[in-house]
N, C-alpha and C positions, 0 to 999 in steps of 0.2 A: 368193412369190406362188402360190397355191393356184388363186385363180378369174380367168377369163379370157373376157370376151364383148364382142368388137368392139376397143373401144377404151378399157373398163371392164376393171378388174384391180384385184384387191386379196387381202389374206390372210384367209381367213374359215376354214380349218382348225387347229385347235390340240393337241397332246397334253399335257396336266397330268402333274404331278410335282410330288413332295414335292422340297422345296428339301434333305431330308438324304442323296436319290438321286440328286442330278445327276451323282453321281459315275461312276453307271451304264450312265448315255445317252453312247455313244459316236460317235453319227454321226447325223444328221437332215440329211434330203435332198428334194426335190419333183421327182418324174420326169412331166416332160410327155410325153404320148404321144396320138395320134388313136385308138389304141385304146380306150380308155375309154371313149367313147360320148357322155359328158356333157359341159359346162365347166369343173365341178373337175378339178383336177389331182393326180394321188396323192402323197401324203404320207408317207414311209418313215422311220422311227427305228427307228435301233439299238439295243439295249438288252442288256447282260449282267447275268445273275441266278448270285448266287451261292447255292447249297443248302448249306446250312452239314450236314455229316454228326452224326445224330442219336448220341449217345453214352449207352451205358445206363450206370446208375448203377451208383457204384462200390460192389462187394459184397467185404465184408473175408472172412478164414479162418471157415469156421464154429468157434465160442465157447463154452464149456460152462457152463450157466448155474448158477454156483457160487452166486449169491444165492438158491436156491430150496431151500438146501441146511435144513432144518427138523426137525425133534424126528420127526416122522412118517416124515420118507423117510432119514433116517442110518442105523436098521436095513438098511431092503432093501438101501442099498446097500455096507452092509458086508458081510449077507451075501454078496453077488451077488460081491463082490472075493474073502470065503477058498471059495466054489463055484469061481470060478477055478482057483484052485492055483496060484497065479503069483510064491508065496512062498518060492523056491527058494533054496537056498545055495550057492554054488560061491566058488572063490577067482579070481572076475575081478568084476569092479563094473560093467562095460559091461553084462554078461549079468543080473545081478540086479535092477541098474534099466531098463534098457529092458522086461524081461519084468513089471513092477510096476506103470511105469509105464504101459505099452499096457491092460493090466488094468485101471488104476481111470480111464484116461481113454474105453475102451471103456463100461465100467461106469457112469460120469457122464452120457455121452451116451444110453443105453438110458433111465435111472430117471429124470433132471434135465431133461433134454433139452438143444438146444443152438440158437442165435442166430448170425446171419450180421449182420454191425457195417455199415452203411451200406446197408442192404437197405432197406426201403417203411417206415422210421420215422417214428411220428404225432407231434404237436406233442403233447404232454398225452400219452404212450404208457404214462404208469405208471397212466393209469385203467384202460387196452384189458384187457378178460378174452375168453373166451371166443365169452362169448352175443350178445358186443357184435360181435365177428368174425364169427360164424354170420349174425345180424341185417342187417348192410352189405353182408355178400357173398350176400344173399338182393335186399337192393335193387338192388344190382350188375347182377345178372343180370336181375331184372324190366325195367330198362332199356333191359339189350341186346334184349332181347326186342321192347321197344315199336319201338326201330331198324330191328329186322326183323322187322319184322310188315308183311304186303301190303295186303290191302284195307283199308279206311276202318272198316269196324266191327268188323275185329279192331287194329286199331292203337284204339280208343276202348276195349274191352274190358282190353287190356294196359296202355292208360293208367292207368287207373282200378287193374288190378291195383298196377302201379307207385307209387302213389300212397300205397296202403295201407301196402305195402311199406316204403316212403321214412318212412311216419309211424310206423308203429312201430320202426324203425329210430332215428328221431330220438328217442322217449320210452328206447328203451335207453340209448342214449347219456347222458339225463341222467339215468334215474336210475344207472348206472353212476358218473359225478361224483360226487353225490350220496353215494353208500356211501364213494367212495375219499374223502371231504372229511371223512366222519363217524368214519370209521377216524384221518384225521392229526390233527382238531381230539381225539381220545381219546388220541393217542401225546402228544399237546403237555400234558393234561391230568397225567399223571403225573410220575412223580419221575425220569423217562429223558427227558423233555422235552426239554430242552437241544439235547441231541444232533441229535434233530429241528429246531431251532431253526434250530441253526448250520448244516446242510444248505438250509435253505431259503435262508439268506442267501448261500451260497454259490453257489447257482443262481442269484439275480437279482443275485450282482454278476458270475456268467460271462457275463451275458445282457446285462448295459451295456459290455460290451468292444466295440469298433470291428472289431478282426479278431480269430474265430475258430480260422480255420485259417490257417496260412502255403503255400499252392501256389507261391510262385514266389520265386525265390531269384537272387543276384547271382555270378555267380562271380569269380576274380580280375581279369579284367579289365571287373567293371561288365555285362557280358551278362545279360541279364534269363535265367533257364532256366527251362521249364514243365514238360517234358516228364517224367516218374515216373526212368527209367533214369538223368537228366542230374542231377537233385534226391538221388539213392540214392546217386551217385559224387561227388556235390559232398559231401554230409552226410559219407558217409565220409571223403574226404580232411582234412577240417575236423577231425572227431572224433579222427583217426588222431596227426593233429599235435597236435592239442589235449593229447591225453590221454599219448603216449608220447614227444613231443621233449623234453620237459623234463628229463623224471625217465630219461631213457635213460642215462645212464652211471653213475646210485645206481642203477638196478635190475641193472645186470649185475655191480657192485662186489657188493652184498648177492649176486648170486647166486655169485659165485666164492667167496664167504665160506660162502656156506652147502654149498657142495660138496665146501668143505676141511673142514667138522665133520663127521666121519661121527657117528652114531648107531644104536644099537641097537635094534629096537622090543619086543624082550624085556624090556628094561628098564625102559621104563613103561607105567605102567598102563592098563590095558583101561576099555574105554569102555561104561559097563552100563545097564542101564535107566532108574536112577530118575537118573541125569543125563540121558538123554536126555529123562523126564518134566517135573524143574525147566525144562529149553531151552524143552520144548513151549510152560511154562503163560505164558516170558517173552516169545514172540513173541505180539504185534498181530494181531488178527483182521482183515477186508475190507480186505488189501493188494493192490495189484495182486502177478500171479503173473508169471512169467517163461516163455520161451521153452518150456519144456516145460508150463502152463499146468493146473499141480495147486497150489494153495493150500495152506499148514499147517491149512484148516480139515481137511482129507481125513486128516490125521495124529490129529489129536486126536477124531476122530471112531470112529475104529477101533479094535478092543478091544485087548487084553495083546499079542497074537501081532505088531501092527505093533512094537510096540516091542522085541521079541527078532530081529524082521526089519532093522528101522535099527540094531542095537547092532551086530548081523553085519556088516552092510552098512559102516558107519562103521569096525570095525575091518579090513575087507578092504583098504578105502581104504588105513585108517592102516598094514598090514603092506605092502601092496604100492607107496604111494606115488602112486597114479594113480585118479583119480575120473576118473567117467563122461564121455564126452564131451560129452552134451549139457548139462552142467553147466561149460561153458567155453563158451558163447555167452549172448548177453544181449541183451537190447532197449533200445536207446539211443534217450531221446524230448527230443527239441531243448524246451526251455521259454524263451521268449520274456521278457527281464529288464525289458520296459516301458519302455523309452529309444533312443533311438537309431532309425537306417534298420532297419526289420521286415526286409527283404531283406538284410540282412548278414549273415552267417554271426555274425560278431565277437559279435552282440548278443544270445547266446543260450547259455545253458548246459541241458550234458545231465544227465539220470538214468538209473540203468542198473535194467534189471528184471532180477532174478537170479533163480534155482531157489530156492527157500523151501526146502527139501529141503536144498539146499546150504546155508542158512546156519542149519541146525542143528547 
């Protein structure tokens, strides 16, 4: 009962709600009081609001943009690696590949440049160049502008700026499409076509999948886990058993066997260039790379000198018995087998991303 005059009462106060917030109204109350002044009576609801905490988007390692690697910039950046001087020979392999490595990854980020994986990616990003970047973040700004702009005939002044702005903005953008549409319908035209082909199909059958990504995972006892650190230690445990409970007592038997073979490394032969050239020319080009994040294109790209530098390198290994360490970590990526609970660990097999380096 809100109103109240004589011997007349009734409710004529109401506060509206979405029926999928009722959850939120925790108390509604009518405090009569002669304070007031009037015949209504005040009306009080509780209400708790929850502010969901705003999460910026998640930004991967910065990436070195091997795909831009081209007949034009493979010079600069070979020079730019023997300018270094990073082609040292000592009899330790920790020391000769970290100082190689730091060298042509330093070096790829200067000439290539580099990409952060989950940063402000566009839908259609293989069109984006340049002028199309320049052109939006011209309209960008004209906008903020209109926002803060004071009086009335400078806010109609920045309109109008804005406006321009936004339209040639918009004609970049298509003719941008445009050019990138007339370059793919030329690649499909020739006799490398195919290739093209089958990339296309493979994007629109990743694009009718139902799930993407996997965020959340089951652990052993059925617990949903979301959290990065709970997802990293479930993966690993999973992987750990997966990969080393089986084969645990054939890998220690082989390794007692092999401990009992001594060997000589005088005795066989050295490991020389034009082997290391035949490996070059067997390994696949646009692999993914591994944890230290140099591709074999970086090998075959560089003149005679890398390949007196990997023959040293390989036989240091082979005399001393112990390669690099960063070449004993790997990137383990869950692939999801299309059957079964998505959230089960069970229903997924991994791939290891190795050093290209190493598996020369």
């Amino acid at each position: 009962m809100t109103f109240k005059s004589g011997s007349c009462k009734t409710q004529i106060d109401y506060f509206l709600m979405r029926a999928d917030r009722r959850r939120s109204c925790k108390d509604c109350k009518v405090i009569p009081s002669e304070y007031l002044g009037t015949q209504n009576r005040l009306l009080v609801l509780d209400v708790e609001f929850k502010c969901s905490k705003w999460k910026r988007r998640r930004v991967g390692d910065p990436r070195v943009k091997w795909w831009t690697l081209t007949k034009e910039n493979v010079g600069l950046l070979s020079e730019r690696i023997i300018e270094e001087g990073a082609w040292k020979r000592v009899e330790d392999a920790d020391s000769m590949w970290e100082a190689i490595a730091d060298c042509i990854r330093r070096s790829a980020k200067e000439i290539l440049g580099f990409s952060r994986r989950g940063g402000n990616k566009m839908e259609g990003a293989w069109w984006w160049n340049e002028e199309v970047k320049e052109k939006v973040k011209e309209k960008k700004e004209a906008y903020v502008d209109v926002l803060n702009s004071g009086s009335y005939e400078e806010r109609e002044v920045r309109r109008i700026r804005y406006k321009a702005a936004k339209k040639v903005a918009k004609k970049t953008v298509a003719v941008a499409k445009n050019l990138a549409f007339d370059r793919l319908y030329h690649r499909l035209e020739i006799n490398k076509g195919e290739k093209e082909v089958f990339k296309l199909a493979r994007v629109r059958e990743r694009k009718t999948r139902d799930l993407g990504v996997v965020r959340c995972i089951k652990d052993e006892n059925g617990k949903v886990l979301s959290e990065d650190a709970e997802l990293k230690e479930k993966w690993q445990r999973y992987f750990s058993k997966l990969l080393n409970a089986e084969e645990m007592e054939d890998s220690r038997s082989r390794s007692r066997k092999c401990s009992e073979r001594r060997f000589d490394p005088h005795l066989c032969g050295h490991i020389t260039k034009d082997e290391i050239k035949e490996a070059l020319k067997k390994m696949a080009n646009r692999k993914a790379a591994g944890p230290d994040q140099i591709p074999v294109e970086v090998w075959k790209c560089l003149g005679e000198e890398r390949l007196e530098w990997l023959s040293d390198l390989f036989n240091v290994i082979f005399r001393t018995a112990k390669i690099p360490r960063e070449w004993k970590s790997s990137t383990v990526i869950p692939l999801y087998k299309s059957k079964g609970d998505i959230q089960n660990c069970n229903n997924f097999k991994g791939i290891k991303l190795l050093s290209h380096t190493m598996k020369l």
